[in-house]
C-alpha positions as CSV (number, residue, x, y, z in Angstrom):
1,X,-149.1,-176.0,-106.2
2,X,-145.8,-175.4,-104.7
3,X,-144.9,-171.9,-106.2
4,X,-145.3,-168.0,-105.9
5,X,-148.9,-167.1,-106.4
6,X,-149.7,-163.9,-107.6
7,X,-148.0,-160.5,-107.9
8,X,-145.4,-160.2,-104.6
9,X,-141.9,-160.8,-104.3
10,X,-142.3,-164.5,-103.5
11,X,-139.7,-167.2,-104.3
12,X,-140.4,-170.7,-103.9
13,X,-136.6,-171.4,-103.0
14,X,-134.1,-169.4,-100.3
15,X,-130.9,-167.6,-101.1
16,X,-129.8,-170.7,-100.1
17,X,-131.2,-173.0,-102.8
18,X,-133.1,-174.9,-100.2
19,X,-136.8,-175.8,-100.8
20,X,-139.7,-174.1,-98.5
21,X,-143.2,-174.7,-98.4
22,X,-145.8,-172.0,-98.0
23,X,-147.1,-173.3,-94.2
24,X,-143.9,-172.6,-92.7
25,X,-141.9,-169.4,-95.0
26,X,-142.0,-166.4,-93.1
27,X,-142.1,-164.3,-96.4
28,X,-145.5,-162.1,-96.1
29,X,-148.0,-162.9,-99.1
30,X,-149.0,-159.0,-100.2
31,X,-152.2,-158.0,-102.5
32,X,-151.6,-160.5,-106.0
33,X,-153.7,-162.5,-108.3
34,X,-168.9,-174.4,-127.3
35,X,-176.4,-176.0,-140.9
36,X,-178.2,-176.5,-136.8
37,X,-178.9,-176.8,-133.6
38,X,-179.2,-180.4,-132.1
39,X,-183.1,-181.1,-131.6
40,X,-181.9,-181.8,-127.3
41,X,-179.6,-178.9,-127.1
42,X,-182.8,-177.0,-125.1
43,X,-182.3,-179.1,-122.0
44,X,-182.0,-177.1,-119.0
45,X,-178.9,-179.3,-117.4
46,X,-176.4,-181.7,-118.1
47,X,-176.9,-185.5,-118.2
48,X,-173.8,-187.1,-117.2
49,X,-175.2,-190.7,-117.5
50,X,-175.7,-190.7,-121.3
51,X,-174.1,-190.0,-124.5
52,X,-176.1,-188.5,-127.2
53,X,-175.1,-189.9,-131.1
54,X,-172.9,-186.3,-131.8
55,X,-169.6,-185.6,-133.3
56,X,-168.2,-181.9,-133.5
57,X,-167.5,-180.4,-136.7
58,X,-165.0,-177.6,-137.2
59,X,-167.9,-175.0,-137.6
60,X,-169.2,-176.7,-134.3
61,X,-172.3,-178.1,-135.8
62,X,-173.6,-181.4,-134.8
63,X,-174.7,-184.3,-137.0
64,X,-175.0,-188.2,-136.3
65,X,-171.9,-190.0,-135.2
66,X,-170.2,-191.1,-132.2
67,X,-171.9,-192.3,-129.1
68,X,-170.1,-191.9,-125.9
69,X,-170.6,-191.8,-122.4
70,X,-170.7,-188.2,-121.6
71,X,-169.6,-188.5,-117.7
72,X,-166.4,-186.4,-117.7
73,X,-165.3,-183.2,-117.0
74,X,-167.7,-180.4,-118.3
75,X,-169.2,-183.5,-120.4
76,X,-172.3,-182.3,-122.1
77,X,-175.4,-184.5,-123.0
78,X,-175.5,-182.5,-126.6
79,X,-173.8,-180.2,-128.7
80,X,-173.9,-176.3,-128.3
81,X,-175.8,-175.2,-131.1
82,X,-174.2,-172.8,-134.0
83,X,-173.5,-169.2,-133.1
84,X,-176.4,-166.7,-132.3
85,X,-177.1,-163.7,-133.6
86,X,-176.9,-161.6,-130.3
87,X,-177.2,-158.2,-131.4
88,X,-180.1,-156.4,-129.4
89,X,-179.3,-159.3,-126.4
90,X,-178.6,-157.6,-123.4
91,X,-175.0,-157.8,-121.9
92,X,-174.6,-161.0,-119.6
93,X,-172.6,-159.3,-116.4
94,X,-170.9,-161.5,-113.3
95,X,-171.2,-159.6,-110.6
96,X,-168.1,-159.8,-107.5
97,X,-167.8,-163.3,-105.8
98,X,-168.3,-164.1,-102.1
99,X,-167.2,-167.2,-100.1
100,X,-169.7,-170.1,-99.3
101,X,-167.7,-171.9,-97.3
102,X,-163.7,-173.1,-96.9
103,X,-163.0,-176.5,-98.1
104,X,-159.5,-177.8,-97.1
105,X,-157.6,-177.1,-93.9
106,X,-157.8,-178.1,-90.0
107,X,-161.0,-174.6,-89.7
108,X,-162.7,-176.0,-92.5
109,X,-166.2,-177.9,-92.5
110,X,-164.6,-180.8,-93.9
111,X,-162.1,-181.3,-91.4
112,X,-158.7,-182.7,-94.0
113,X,-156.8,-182.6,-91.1
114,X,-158.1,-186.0,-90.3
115,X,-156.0,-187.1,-93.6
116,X,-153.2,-185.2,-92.8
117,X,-154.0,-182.2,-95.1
118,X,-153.3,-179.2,-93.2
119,X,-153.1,-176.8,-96.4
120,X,-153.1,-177.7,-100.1
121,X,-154.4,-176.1,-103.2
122,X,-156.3,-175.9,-106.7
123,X,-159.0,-178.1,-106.3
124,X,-159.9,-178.6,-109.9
125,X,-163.1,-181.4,-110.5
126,X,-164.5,-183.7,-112.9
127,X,-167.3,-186.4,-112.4
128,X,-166.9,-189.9,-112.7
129,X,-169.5,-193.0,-111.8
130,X,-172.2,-190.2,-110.1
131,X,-169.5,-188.6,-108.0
132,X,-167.7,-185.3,-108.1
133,X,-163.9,-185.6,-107.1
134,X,-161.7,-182.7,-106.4
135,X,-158.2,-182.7,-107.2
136,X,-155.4,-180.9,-105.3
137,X,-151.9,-179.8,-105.7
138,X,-148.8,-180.1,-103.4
139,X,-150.3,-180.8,-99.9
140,X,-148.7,-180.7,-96.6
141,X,-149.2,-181.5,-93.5
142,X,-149.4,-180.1,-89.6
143,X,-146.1,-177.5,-89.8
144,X,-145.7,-178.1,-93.6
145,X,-144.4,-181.7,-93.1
146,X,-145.3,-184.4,-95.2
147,X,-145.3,-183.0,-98.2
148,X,-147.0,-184.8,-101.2
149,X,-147.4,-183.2,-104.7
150,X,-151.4,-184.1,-105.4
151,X,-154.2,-185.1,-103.1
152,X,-157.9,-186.2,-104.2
153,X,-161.0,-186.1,-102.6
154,X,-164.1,-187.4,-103.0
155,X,-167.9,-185.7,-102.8
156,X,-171.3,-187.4,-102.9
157,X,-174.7,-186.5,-102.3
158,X,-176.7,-184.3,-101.8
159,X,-175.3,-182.4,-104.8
160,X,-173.5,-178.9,-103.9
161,X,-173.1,-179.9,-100.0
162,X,-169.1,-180.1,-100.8
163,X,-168.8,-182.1,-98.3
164,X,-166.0,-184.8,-98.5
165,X,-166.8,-188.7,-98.2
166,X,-163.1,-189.0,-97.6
167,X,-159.7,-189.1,-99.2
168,X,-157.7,-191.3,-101.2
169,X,-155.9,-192.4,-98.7
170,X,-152.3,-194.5,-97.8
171,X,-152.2,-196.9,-95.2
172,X,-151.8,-195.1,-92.3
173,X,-155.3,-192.8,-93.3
174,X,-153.0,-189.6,-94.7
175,X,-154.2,-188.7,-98.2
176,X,-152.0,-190.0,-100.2
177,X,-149.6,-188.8,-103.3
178,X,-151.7,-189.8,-106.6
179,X,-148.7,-189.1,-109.2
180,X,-145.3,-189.5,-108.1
181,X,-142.7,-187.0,-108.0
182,X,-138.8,-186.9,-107.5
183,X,-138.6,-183.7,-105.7
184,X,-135.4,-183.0,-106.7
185,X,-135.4,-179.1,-107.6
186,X,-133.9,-178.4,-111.0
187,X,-135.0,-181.7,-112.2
188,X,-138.4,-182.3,-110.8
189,X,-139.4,-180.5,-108.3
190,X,-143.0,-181.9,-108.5
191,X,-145.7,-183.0,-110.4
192,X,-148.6,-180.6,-110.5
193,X,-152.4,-182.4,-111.7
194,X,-153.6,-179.4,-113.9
195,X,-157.3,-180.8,-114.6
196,X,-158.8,-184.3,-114.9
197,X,-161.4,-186.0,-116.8
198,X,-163.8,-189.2,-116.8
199,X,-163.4,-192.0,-119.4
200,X,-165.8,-194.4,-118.9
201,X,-164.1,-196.4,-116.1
202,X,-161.2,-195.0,-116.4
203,X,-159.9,-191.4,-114.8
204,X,-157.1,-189.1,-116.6
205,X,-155.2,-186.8,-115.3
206,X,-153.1,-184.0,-117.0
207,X,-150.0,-182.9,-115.2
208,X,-147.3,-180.3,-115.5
209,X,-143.4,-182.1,-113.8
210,X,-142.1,-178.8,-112.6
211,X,-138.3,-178.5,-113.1
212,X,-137.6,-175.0,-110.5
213,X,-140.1,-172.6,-109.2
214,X,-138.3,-169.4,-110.1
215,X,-139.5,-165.8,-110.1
216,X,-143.2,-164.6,-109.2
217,X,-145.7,-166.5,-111.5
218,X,-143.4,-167.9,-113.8
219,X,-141.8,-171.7,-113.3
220,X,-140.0,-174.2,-115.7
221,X,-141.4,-177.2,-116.3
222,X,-139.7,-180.3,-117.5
223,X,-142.5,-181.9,-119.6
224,X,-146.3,-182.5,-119.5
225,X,-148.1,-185.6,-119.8
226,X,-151.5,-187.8,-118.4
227,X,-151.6,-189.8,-116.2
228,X,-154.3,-192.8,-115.8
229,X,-156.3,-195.0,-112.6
230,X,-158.7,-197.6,-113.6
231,X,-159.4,-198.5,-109.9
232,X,-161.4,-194.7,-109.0
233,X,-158.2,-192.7,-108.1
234,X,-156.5,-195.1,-105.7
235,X,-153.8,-196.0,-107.7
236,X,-152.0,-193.7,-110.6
237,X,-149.9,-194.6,-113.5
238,X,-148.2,-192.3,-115.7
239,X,-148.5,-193.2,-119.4
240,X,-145.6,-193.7,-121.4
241,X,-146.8,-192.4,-124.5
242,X,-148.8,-189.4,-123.5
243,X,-146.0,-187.0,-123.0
244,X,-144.9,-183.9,-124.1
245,X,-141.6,-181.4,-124.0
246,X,-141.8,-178.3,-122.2
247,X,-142.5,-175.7,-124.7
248,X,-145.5,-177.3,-126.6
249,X,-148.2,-174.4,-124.6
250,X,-149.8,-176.7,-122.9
251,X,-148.6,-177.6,-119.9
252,X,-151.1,-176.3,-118.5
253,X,-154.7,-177.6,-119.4
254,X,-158.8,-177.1,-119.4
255,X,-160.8,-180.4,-120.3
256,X,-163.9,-180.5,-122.3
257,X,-165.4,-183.3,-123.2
258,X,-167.9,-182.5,-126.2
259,X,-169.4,-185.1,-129.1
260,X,-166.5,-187.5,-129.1
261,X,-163.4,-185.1,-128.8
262,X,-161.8,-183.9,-125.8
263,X,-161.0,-180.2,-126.1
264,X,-158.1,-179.1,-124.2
265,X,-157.4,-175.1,-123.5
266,X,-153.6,-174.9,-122.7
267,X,-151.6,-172.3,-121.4
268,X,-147.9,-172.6,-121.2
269,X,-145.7,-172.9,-118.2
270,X,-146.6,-170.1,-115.4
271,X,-149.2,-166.8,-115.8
272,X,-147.9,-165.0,-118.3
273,X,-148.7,-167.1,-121.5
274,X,-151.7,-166.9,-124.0
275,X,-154.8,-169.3,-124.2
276,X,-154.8,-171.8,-127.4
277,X,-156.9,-174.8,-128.3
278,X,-156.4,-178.6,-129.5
279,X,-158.9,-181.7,-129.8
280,X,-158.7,-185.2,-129.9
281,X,-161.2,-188.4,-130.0
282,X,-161.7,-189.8,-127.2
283,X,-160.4,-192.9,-128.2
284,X,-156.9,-191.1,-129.3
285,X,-156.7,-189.9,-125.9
286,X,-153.3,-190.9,-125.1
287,X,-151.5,-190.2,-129.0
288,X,-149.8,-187.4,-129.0
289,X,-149.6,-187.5,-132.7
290,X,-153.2,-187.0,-132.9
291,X,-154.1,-184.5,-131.6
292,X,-154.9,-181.1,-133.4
293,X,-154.6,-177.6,-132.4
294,X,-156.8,-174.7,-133.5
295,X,-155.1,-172.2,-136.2
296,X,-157.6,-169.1,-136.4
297,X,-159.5,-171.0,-139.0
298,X,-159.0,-174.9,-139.0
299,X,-157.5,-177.9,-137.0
300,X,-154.0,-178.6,-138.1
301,X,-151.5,-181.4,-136.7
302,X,-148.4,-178.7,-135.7
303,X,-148.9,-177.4,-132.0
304,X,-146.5,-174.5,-133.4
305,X,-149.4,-173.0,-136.0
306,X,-151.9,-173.1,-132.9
307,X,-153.8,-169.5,-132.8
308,X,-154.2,-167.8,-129.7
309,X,-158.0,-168.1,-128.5
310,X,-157.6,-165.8,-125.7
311,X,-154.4,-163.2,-125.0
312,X,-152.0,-163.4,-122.3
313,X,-151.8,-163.3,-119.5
314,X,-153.5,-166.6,-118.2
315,X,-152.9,-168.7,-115.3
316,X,-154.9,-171.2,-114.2
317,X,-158.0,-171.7,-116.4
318,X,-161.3,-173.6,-115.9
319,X,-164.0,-173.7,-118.9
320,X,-167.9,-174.8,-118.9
321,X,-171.1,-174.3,-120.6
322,X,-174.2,-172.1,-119.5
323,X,-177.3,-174.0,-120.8
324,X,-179.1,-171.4,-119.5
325,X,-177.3,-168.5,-121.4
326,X,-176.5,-170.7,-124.2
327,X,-172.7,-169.8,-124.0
328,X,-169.0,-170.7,-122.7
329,X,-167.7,-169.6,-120.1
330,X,-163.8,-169.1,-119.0
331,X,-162.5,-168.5,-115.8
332,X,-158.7,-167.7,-114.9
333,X,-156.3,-165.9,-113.0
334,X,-154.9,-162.6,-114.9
335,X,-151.6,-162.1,-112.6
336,X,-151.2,-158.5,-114.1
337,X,-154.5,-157.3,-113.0
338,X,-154.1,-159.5,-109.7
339,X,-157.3,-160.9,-110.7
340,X,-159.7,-163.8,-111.5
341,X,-161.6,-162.9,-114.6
342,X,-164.4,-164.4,-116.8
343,X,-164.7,-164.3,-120.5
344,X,-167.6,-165.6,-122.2
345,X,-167.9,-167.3,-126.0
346,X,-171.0,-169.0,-128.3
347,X,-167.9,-171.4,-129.7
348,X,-165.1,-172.7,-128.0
349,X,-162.5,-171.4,-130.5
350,X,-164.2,-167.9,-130.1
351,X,-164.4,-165.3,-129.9
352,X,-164.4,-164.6,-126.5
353,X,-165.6,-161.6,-124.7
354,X,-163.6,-159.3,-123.1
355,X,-162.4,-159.7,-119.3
356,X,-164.8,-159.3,-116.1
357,X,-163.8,-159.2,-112.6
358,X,-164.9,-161.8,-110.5
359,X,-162.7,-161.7,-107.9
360,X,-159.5,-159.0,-106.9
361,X,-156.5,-159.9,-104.8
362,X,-157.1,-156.6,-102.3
363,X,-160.4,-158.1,-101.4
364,X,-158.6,-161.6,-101.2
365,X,-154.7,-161.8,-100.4
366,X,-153.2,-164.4,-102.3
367,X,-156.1,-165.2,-104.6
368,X,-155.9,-168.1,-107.9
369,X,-156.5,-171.2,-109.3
370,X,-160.8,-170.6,-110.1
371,X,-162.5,-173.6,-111.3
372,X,-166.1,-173.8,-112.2
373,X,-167.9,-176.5,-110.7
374,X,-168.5,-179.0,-113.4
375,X,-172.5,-180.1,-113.5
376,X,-173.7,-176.7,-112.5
377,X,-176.8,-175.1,-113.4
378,X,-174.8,-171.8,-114.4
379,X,-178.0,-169.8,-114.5
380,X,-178.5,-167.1,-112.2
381,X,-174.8,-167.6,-110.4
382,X,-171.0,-169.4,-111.3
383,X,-169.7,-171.3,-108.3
384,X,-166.0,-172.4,-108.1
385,X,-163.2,-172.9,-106.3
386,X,-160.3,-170.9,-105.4
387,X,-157.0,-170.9,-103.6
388,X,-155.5,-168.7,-101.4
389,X,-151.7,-168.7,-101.0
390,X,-149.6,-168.2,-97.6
391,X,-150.8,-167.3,-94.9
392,X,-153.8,-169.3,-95.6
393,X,-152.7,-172.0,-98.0
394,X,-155.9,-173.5,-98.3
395,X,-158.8,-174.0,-100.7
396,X,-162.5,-172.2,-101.0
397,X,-165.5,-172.2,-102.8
398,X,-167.1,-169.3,-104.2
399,X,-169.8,-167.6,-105.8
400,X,-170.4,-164.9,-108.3
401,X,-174.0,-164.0,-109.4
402,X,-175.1,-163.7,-113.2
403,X,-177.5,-161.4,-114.4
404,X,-178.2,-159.3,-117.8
405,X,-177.5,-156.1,-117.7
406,X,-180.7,-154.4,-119.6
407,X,-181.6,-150.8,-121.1
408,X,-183.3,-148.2,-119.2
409,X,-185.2,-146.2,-122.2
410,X,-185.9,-143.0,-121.1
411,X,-189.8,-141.3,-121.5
412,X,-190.2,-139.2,-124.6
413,X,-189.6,-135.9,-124.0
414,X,-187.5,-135.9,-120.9
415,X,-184.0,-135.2,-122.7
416,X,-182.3,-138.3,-121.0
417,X,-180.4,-140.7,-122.7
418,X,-180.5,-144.3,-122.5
419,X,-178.9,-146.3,-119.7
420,X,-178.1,-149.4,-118.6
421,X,-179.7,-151.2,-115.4
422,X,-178.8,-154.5,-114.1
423,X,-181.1,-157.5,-113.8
């Protein structure tokens, strides 16, 4: 993305009004940023090939019902099973996150110069036909020139090697624009992917047209809306009936893709805003008009009665599910705290746990954008990417360990009291 990341004085425009892109600004980047269980739902991983016969109640119980595919973004293979009674369990901690390796830029393993991608950002993922693709924002290229709002790439086997069979690419080999934008500041600036998802054959892509970058964190946009390729990413259409104003909360978005609905987590314009919750069926994809938003208590058709799942503030959001610890979990960018945190939930509409560091803007300048790798074990660590803003302007993956954190009773007699020790 082509705006101020994290806490700084950073302006995406000059006294001037003219744009500037973060490869060439000389302005200094300071410290910022899922009754019963279903009889499958013990299954160690997710099986992206098949759909199990599941639909989602509003208690988040499972019963017989649709059959799909099950190949998209944080797609699971069954249903998360209802609540559990965790009192007694210990405390599931993430520990602080380290970098495996960089993934964009000329010093990276993967080389993006060779399409023209000097620096870009995001990075967000979803599977589609056995591959992982990774989505980017604005993208430039040697000495912030050729400039084009979103980038994709494309990863194969062996799983977790990250390394990039290529680039949708334009006919001279560049990466090439996916969504069209009219980079015309106060009208639209860009167009921003904000998360993606597989349908079958067909990919989707949500995206936020920014109107004007303005002050640190915080940007208008003009509307959101998806965006559709039937050919694997190589060519992008914007659908006509899949919009929505500015204002709606969820210009931003979080795919998941669970018994027949797709669940979107939406955050509004910038960092600042709170986390709510909608759903559709798959099939109803592309209807605004049906799509229902969370309340506290029910699903309800007005976007203005949706209930806030998660407080502000929240930037950049990425959600999946731990088998392994049988939970959700949420990762985003908490600008105040300069910050990416985790929150954890046995149900998607909550509640959620309270905040944990994963990663803090003085151990990384510049930090946001942290996206959990969809397919992931999510057992014993959370790997995901992040981006760094200027001088870097690049994207990395990471990892943050998980363990419980257990009690340390003390011996009879000694007087001590009971601690906690991590596992």
């Amino acid at each position: 993305m082509q705006e101020s990341r994290n806490s700084g004085p950073v302006s995406r425009h000059r006294g001037n009004g003219q744009a500037w892109h973060p490869l060439t600004s000389d302005r200094s980047r300071e410290n910022s940023m899922k009754s019963r269980r279903c009889k499958s739902a013990a299954r160690s991983h997710w099986n992206f090939g098949r759909g199990r016969r599941v639909s989602v109640l509003r208690s988040g119980f499972c019963e017989a019902g649709y059959s799909g595919r099950g190949d998209g973004n944080v797609a699971l293979d069954t249903v998360k099973p209802a609540p559990m009674d965790r009192s007694g369990v210990p405390d599931l901690r993430v520990g602080a996150a380290e970098v495996v390796r960089q993934l964009t830029g000329p010093n990276s393993a993967n080389r993006t110069d060779r399409w023209n991608v000097h620096g870009t950002d995001l990075g967000h993922m979803f599977r589609h036909k056995g591959a992982l693709y990774m989505v980017f924002g604005d993208t430039f290229g040697a000495d912030g020139g050729a400039w084009r709002s979103s980038t994709m790439a494309r990863i194969t086997e062996p799983p977790g090697s990250f390394d990039f069979a290529q680039m949708i690419e334009g006919p001279d080999g560049s990466a090439k624009e996916l969504i069209g934008s009219a980079k015309l500041p106060g009208f639209e600036w860009t167009v921003i992917p904000t998360n993606g998802i597989s349908l079958g054959d067909r990919m989707v892509l949500h995206y936020m047209s920014v109107r004007m970058w303005t002050s640190n964190g915080r940007w208008l946009v003009r509307r959101s809306g998806l965006a559709y390729s039937d050919d694997d990413g190589w060519t992008w259409h914007r659908s006509p009936a899949a919009v929505w104003p500015n204002g709606v909360g969820f210009e931003q978005v979080a795919f998941v893709d669970l018994g027949g609905m797709i669940y979107s987590f939406g955050i509004p314009a910038g960092r600042f805003g709170e986390v709510r919750l909608r759903r559709v069926g798959r099939d109803a994809i592309f209807d605004p008009a049906a799509y229902r938003y969370w309340d506290g208590s029910g699903w309800v058709p007005d976007h203005r009665a949706a209930a806030a799942v998660v407080p502000a503030p929240a930037g950049e959001l990425s959600v999946a599910w731990s088998e392994t610890h049988r939970r959700w979990l949420m990762m985003y960018l908490d600008e105040v705290q300069a910050a990416i945190v985790l929150r954890m939930a046995d149900e998607l509409t909550g509640p959620w746990s309270k905040p944990q560091t994963v990663a803090q803007a003085r151990d990384y300048p510049g930090l946001y954008a942290p996206f959990i790798v969809p397919g992931d074990a999510l057992d014993d660590a959370v790997s995901f990417t992040m981006s760094r803003w200027k001088p870097l302007y690049n994207v990395f993956l990471m990892k943050a360990p998980l363990h419980y954190e257990t009690p340390v009773i003390a011996a009879a007699g000694d007087g001590s009291s009971t601690n906690t020790a991590s596992s």
